[in-house]
C-alpha positions as CSV (number, residue, x, y, z in Angstrom):
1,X,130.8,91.1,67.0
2,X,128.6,94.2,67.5
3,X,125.6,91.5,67.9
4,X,127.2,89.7,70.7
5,X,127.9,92.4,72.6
6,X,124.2,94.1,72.1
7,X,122.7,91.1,73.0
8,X,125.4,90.8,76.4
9,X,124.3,94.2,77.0
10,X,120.9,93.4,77.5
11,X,120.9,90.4,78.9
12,X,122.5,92.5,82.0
13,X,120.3,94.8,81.6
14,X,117.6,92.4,81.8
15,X,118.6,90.5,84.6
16,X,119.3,93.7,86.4
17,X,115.6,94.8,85.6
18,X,114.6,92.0,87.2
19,X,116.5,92.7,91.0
20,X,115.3,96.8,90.1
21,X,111.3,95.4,90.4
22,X,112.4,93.5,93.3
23,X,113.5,96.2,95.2
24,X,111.0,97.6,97.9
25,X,109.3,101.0,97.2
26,X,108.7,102.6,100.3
27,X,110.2,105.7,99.8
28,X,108.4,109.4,100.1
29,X,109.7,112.5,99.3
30,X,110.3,113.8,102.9
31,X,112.3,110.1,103.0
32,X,114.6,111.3,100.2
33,X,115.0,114.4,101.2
34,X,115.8,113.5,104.7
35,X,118.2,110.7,103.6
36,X,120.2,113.3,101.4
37,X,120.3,115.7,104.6
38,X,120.9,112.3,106.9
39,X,124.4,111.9,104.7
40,X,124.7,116.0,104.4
41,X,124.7,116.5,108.2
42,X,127.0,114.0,109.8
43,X,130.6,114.4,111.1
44,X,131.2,117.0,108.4
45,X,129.1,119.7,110.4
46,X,131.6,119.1,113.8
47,X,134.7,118.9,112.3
48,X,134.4,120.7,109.0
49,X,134.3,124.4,109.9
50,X,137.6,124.1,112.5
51,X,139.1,122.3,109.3
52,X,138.2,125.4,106.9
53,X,139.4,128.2,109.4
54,X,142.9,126.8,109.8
55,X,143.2,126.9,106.1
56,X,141.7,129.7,105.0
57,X,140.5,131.7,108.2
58,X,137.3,133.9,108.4
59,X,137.8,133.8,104.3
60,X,136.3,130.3,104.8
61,X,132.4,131.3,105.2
62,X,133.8,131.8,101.4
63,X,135.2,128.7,100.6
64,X,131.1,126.9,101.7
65,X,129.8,129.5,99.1
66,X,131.6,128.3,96.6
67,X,131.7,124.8,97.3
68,X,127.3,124.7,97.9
69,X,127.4,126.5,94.2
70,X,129.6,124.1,92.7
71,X,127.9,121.5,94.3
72,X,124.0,123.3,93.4
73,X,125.3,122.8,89.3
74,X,126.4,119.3,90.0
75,X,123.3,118.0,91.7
76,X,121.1,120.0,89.1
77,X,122.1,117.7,86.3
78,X,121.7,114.9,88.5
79,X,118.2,115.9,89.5
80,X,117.5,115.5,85.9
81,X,119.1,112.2,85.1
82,X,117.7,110.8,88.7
83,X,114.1,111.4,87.9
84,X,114.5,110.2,84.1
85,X,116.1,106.8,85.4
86,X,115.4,106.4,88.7
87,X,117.8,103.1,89.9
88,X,118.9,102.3,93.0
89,X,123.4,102.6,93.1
90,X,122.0,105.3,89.8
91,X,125.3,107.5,89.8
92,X,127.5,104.4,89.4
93,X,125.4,103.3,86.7
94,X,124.7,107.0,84.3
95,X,128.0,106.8,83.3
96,X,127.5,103.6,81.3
97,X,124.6,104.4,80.0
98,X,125.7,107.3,78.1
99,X,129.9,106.7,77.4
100,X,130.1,102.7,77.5
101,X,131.5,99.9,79.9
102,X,134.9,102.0,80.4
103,X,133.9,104.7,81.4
104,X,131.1,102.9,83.3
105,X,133.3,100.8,85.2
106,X,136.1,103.8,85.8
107,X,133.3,105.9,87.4
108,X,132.0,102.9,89.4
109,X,135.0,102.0,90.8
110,X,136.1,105.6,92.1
111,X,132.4,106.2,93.4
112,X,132.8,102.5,95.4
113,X,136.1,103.8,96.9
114,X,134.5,106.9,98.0
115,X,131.3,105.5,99.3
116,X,132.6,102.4,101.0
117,X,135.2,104.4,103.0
118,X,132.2,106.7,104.6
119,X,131.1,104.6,107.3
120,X,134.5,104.2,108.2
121,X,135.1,108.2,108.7
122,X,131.6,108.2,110.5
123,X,132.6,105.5,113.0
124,X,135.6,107.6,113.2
125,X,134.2,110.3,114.1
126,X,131.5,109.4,117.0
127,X,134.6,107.5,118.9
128,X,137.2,110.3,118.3
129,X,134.4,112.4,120.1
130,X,133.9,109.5,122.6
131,X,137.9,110.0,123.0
132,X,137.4,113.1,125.1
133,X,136.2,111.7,127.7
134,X,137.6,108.0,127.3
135,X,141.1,108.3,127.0
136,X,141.9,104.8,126.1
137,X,140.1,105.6,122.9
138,X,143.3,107.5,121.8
139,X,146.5,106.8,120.4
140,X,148.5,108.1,123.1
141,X,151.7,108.8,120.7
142,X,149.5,110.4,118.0
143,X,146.9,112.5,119.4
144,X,145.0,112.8,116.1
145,X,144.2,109.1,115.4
146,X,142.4,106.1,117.7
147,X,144.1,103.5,119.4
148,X,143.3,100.1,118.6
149,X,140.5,99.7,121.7
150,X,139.1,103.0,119.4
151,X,139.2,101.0,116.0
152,X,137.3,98.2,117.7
153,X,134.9,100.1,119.0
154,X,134.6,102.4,115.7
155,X,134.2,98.6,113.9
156,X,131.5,97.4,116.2
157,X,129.8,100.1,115.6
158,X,129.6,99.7,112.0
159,X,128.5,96.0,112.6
160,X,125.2,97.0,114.7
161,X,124.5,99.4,111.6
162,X,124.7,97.0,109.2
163,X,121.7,95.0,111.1
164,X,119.9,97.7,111.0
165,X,120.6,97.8,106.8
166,X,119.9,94.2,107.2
167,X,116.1,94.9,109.0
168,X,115.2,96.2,105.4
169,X,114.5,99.8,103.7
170,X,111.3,101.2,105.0
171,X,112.6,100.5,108.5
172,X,116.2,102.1,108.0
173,X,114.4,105.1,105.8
174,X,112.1,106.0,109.1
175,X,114.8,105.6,111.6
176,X,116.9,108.1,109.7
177,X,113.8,110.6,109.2
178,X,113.9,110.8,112.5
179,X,117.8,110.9,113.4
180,X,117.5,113.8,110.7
181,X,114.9,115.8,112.6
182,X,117.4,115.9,115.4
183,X,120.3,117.0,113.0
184,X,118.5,119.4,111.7
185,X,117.7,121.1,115.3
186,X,121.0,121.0,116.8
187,X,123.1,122.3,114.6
188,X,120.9,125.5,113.9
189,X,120.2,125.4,118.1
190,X,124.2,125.9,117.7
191,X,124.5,128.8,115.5
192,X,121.8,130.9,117.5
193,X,123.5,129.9,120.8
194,X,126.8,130.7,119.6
195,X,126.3,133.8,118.5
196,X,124.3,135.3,121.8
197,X,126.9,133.6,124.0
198,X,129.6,135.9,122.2
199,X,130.3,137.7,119.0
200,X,133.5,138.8,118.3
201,X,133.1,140.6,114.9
202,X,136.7,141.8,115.5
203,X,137.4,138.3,114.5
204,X,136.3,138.7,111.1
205,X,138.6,141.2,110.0
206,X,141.9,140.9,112.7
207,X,145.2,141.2,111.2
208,X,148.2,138.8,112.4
209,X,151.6,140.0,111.5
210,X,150.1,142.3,108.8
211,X,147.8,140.3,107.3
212,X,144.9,140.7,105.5
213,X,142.7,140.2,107.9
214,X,139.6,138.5,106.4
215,X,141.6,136.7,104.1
216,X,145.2,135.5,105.8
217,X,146.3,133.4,103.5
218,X,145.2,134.8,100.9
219,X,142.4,133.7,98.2
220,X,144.3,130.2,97.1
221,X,143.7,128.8,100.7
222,X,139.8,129.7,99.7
223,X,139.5,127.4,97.0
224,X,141.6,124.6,98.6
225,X,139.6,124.8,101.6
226,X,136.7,123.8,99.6
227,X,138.7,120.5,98.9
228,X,140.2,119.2,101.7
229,X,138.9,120.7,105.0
230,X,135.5,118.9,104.9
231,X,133.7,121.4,102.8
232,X,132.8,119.3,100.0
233,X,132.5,116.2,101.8
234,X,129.9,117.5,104.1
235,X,128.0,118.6,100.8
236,X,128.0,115.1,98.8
237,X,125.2,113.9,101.2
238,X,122.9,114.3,98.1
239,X,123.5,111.9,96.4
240,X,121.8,109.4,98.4
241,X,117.9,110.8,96.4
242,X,119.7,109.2,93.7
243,X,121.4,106.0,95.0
244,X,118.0,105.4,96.8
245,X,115.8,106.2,93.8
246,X,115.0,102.9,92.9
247,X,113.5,102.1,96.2
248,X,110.9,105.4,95.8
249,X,107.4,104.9,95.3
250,X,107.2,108.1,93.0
251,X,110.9,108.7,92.0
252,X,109.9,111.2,89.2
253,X,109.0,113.6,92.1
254,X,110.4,112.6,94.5
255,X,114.3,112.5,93.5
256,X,114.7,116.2,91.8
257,X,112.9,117.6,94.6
258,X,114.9,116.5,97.3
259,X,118.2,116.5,95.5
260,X,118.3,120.4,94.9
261,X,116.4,121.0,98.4
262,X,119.0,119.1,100.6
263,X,122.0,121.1,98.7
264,X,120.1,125.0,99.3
265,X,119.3,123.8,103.1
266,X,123.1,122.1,103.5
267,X,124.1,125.5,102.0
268,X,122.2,127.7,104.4
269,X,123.1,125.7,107.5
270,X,127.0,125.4,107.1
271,X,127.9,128.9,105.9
272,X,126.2,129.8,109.3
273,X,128.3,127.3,111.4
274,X,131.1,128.5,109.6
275,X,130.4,132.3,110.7
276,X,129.4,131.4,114.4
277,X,132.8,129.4,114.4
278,X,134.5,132.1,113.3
279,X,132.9,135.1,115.6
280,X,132.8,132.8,118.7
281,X,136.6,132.1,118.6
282,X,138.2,133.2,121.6
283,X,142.0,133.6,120.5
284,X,143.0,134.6,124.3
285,X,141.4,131.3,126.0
286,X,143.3,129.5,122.8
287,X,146.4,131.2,124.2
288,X,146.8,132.7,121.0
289,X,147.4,135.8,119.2
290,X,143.8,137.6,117.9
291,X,143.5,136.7,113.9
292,X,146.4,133.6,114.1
293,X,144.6,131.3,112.3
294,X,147.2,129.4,111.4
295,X,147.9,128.6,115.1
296,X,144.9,126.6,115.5
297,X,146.1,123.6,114.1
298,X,148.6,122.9,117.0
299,X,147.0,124.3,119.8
300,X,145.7,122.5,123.2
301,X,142.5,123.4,123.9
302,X,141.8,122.6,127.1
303,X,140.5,120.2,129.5
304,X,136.9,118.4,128.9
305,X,134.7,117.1,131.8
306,X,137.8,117.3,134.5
307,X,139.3,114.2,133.1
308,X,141.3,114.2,129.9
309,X,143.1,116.9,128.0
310,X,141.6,117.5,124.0
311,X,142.9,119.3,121.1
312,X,140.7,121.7,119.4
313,X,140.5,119.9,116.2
314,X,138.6,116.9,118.4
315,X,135.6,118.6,119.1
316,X,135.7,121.9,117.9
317,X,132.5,123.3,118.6
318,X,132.0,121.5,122.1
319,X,134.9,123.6,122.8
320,X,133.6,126.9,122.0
321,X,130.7,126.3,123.6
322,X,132.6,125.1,127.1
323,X,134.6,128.4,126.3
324,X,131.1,130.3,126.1
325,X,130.2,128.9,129.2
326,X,127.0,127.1,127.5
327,X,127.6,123.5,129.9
328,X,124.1,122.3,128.4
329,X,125.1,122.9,124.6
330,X,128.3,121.5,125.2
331,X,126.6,118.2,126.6
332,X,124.3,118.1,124.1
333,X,127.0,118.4,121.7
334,X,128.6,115.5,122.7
335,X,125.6,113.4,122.5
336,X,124.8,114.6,119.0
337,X,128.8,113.8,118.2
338,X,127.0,110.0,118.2
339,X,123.9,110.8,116.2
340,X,124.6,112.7,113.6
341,X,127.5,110.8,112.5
342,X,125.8,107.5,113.7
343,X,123.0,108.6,111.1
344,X,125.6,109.7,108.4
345,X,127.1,106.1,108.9
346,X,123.5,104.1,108.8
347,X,122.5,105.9,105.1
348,X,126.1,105.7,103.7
349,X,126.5,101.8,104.5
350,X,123.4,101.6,102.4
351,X,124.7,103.8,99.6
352,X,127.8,101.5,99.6
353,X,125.5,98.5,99.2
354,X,123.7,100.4,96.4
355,X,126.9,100.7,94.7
356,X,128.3,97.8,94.4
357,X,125.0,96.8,93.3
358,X,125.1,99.4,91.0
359,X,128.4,98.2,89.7
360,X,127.1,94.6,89.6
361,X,123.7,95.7,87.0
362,X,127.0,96.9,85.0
363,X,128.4,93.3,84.6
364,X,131.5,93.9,86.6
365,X,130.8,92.1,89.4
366,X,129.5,88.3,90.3
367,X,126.2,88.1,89.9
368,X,125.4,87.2,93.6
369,X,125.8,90.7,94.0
370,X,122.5,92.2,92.2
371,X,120.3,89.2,93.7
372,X,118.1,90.6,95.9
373,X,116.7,88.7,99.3
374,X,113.3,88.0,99.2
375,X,112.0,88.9,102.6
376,X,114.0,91.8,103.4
377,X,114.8,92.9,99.2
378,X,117.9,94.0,100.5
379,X,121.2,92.9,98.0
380,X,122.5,90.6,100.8
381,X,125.9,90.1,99.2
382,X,126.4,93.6,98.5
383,X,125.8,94.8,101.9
384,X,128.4,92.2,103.3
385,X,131.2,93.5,101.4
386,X,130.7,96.9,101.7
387,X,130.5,96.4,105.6
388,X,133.9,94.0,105.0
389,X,135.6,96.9,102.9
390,X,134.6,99.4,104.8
391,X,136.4,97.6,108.3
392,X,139.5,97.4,106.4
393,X,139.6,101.1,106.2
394,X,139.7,102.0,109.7
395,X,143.6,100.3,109.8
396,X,145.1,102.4,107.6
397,X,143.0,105.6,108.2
398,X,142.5,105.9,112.0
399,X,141.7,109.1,112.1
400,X,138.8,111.7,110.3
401,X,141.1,114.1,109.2
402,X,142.9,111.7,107.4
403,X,140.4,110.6,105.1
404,X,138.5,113.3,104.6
405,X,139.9,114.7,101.7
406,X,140.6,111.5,99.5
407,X,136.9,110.5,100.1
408,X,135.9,114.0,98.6
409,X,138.2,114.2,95.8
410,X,137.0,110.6,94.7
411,X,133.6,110.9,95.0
412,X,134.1,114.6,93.1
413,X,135.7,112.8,90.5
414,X,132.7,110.5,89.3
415,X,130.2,114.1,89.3
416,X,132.3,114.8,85.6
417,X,130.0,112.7,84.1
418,X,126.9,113.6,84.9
419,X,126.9,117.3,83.0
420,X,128.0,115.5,79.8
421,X,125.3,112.4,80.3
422,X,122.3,114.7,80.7
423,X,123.7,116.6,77.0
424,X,123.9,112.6,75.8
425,X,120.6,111.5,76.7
426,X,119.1,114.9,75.6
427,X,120.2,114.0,72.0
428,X,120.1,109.9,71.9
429,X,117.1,109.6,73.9
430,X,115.1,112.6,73.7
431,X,112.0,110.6,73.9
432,X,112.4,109.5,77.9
433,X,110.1,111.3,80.3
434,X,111.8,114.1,82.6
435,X,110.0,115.2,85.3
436,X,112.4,117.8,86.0
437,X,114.4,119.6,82.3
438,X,117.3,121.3,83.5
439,X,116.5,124.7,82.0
440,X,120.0,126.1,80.2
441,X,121.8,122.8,80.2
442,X,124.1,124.3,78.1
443,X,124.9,126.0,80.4
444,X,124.8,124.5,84.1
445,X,126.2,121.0,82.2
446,X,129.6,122.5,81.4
447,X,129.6,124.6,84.4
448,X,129.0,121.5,86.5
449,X,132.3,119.4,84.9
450,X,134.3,122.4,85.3
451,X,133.4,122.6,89.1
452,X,134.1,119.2,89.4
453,X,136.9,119.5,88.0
454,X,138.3,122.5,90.1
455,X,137.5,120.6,92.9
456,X,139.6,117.7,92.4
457,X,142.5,119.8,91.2
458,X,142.2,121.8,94.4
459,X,143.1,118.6,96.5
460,X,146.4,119.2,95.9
461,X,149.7,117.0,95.1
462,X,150.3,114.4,96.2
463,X,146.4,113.5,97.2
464,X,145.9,114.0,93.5
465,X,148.2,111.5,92.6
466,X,147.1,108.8,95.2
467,X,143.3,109.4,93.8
468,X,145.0,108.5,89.9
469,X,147.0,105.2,92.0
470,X,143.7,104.0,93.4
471,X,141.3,105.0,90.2
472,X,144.0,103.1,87.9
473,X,143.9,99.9,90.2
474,X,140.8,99.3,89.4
475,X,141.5,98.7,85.6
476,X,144.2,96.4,87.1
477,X,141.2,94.5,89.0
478,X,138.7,94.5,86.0
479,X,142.2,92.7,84.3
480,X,142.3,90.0,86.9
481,X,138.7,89.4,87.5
482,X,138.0,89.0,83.6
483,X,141.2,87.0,83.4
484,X,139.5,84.5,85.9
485,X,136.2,84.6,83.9
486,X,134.6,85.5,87.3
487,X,132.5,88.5,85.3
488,X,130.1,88.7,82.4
489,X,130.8,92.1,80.9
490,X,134.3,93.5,79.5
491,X,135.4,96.6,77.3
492,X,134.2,96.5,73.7
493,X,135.4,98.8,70.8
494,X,132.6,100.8,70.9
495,X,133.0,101.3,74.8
496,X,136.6,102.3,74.5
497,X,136.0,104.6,71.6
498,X,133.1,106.2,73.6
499,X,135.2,106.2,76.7
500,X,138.7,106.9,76.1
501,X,138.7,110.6,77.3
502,X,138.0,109.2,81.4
503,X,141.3,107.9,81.9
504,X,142.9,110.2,79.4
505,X,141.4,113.3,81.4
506,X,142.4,111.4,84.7
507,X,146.5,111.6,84.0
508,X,145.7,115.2,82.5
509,X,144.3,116.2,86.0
510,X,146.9,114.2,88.2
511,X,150.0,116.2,85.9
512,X,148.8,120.0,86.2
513,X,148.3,119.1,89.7
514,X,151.8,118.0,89.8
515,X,153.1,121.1,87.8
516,X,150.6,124.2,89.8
517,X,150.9,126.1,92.4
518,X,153.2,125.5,95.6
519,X,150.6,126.5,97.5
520,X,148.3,123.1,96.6
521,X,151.4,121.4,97.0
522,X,152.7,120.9,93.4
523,X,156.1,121.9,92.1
524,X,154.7,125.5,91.0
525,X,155.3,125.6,87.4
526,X,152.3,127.4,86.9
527,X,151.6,129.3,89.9
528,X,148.0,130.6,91.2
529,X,145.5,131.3,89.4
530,X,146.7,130.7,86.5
531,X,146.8,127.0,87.2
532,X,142.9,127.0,87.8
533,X,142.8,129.1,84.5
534,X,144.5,126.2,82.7
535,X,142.5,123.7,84.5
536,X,139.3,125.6,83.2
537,X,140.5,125.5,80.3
538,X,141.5,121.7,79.5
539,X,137.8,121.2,81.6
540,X,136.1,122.7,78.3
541,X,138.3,121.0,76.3
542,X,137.3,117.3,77.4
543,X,133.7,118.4,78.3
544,X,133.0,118.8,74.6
545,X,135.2,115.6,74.0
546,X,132.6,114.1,76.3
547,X,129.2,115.1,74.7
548,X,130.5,114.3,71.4
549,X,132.0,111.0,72.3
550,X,128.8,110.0,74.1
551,X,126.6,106.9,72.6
552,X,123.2,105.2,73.0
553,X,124.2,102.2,74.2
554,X,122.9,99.0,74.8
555,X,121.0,99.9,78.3
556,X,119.9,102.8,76.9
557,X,118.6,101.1,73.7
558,X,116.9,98.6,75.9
559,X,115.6,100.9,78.6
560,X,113.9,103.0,75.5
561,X,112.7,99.8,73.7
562,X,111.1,98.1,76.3
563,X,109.5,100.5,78.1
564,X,111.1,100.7,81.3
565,X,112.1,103.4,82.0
566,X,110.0,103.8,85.7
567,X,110.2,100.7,87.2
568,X,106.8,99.1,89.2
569,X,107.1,96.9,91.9
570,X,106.0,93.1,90.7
């Protein structure tokens, strides 16, 4: 038995070797690094920082420190395992290399749900902006969410994307450096403007109804913030160094460097959109009370380009800047509400592709989707479905707000592996070449699963509980796919033994989030903080589970004895 399943192992492995060499590597550094930015600067930097202030108020330039750290630990491990194994779809694919097809396949499929449901929230995004202006965009009865004319137009915009996919890597990778360069301006062009139009440090520290001030809410609505408001999901742009790694032309350099870089600069930018949100608010214009932070969730912000009336929440800092009087920014605003998440959209319809080819190099998937076109060496298949998927999306989720926060706690969900990979491979495959060594993994590794960890338990009941539906479905899929012999690969003892602790550590999470604190919506059995103290904790508990349930399994045996670990272009 253990011989057939060695040699099914490799024979994946193999024939995924063979689509790796195929893919084109066009890649520099400044492409990787722009890519990560490209998906760290989209709709998360318009919406985001509205989001965090009606949950936590000024207290939120908090809640983007804490997120960037967690996120700084997570993407340090990463950095590490993406320049030891660079492959394209890579984070899909780590957690099969070091804990088995199980937890391999559990990981993949929660990653897949998080990236395929991306372009969607993009899409989103540039017509809910487009809304303003177009009213017919908008669902007249809910405000909040797009009308059907919006969801075709948010779907056709997705379709002239995936051309552009389609048109091939080195193409895509230079129209996004430059859609980057533009993201990059406008945003900090923002901050500066904001905060010479008007600074209301008052803001900062304004009691409402006796209050603390800085922190309203309190320091709970800090840490959920992080979760649900956009934080997080504005931060998980970095990924794409990874996803793209195969297609690098020197991935050992080029993949650490721009992973941690994008996170600092992502870091830098936000916590300053955050503050100039914050001191630029102009309660009276809002028609509210100074410091009611709470209020701005409901409240009418006024009337856009003399034809249609917007909420706050739909263009948050297009408002402030109309408020400020600054006509040009607020223009300019508006045009950027189309590139930035227009560029955001172009990479993460690419990462999506990357992931199901990812998921396909695993043997869970046909194997039409790893074949790689000749002429473009774009996985044609791959890139279909994830523009098909990501369509049905839009139906069910017509709105940004709506989405944002599943899409972060998923994709949070697959960054528990990584800290408990890099401690694998460090001990059953010392030998590999690592152009960056995490220094104090002992450290940062644990540290990263416990963020993680945090994060997802910050989501709240019942999000919590819809992640644990749609992460368990997929075992229901794997059941009817292998039932009807339409995949190669399937759970082996080894696998399960190795991999038991993912779903195990899944219920764990979905059940203390059911019993914490009111305040993240569970039944408040154990209230705040000592819910997160518990989550800590159990976090330790299974991270140790983790390392010492880890294997060398069959890729890793094969990657180590063939020699092929950087992959060269045939």
């Amino acid at each position: 038995m253990a011989t057939s399943t060695t040699t099914l192992g490799g024979t994946i492995e193999k024939t995924a070797e063979k689509s790796d060499v195929k893919l084109r590597r066009k890649l520099g550094t400044i492409d990787l690094l722009y890519l990560s930015l490209g998906g760290i600067i989209g709709s998360g930097w318009l919406y985001a920082a509205y989001g965090a202030a009606s949950i936590a108020g000024p207290a939120a330039i908090l809640s983007w420190i804490i997120g960037g750290i967690i996120i700084i630990f997570v993407a340090l491990n990463y950095a590490e395992l993406g320049g030891m194994l660079p492959r394209s779809g890579a984070i899909v694919r780590y957690g099969q290399y070091s804990h088995g097809q199980l937890a391999g396949y559990m990981f993949g499929w929660a990653y897949f749900l998080s990236a395929v449901s991306v372009p969607s929230i993009e899409a989103l995004a540039v017509i809910g902006y487009a809304s303003s202006y177009y009213t017919v965009l908008y669902n007249a009865n809910t405000p909040s969410t797009l009308s059907t004319t919006g969801l075709f137009f948010a779907g056709l915009l997705m379709v002239g994307f995936f051309f552009l996919n389609w048109a091939g890597i080195k193409l895509m990778g230079k129209i996004n450096t430059g859609m980057t360069w533009w993201k990059l301006i406008i945003p900090f062009a923002t901050v500066f403007a904001l905060f010479a139009a008007g600074f209301h440090g008052a803001n900062l520290d304004t009691s409402y109804q006796g209050s603390n001030g800085f922190m309203p809410f309190g320091f709970g609505p800090v840490l959920q913030a992080v979760a649900v408001s956009g934080i997080v999901f504005s931060y998980l742009g970095f990924r794409q160094a990874l996803d793209y790694g195969g297609e690098a032309r020197n991935p050992q350099k080029s993949i650490p460097t721009a992973t941690i870089l994008s996170v600092v600069i992502g870091m830098v930018l936000y916590t300053l959109l955050q503050m100039a949100f914050v001191t630029s608010l102009n309660f009276s214009k809002l028609g509210l009370a100074p410091g009611n932070w709470a209020g701005l969730q409901a409240n009418a912000a006024g009337n856009f380009l003399n034809n249609a009336i917007t909420t706050l929440h739909a263009a948050p800092f297009a408002n402030l800047a109309l408020g400020a009087g600054l006509v040009f920014l607020t223009y300019t605003l508006f045009a950027d509400a189309y590139v930035s998440p227009g560029g955001t959209l172009n990479v993460y319809l690419g990462t999506s592709q990357r992931t199901l080819y990812g998921i396909g190099t695993q043997g869970f998937l046909p194997k039409a989707f790893i074949k790689v076109n000749e002429k473009t060496r774009i996985p044609f298949v791959a890139l279909v479905t994830s523009l098909v998927v990501g369509l049905v999306f839009l139906a069910p989720f017509p709105s940004w707000y709506k989405l944002v926060g599943f899409i972060s706690s998923a994709t949070v969900f697959t960054y528990i592996v990584g800290g408990p990979a890099l401690r694998v491979f460090r001990k059953h495959a010392p030998d590999l070449k690592r152009p960056f060594k995490l220094p104090a993994s002992v450290i940062f590794s644990p540290l990263a699963f416990i963020g993680a960890s945090l994060i997802v338990f910050w989501s709240g009941w019942p999000l919590d509980g819809y992640l644990g539906i749609a992460i368990f479905a997929g075992l229901l899929l794997f059941a009817v796919l292998k039932l009807a012999h339409a995949i190669p690969n399937t759970f082996n003892a080894q696998s399960i033994k190795a991999g038991w602790w993912v779903p195990v550590y899944t219920i764990v999470l979905i059940f203390i989030s059911y019993i914490g604190d009111t305040g993240l919506g569970g039944r408040g059995i154990i209230p705040f903080p000592w819910d997160d103290v518990v989550v800590v904790i159990i976090g330790l508990v299974f991270y140790f589970i983790a390392v010492h349930s880890g294997i060398k399994s069959d890729e890793i045996a094969e990657i180590t004895g063939s020699g092929t670990q950087y992959l060269s272009e045939e």
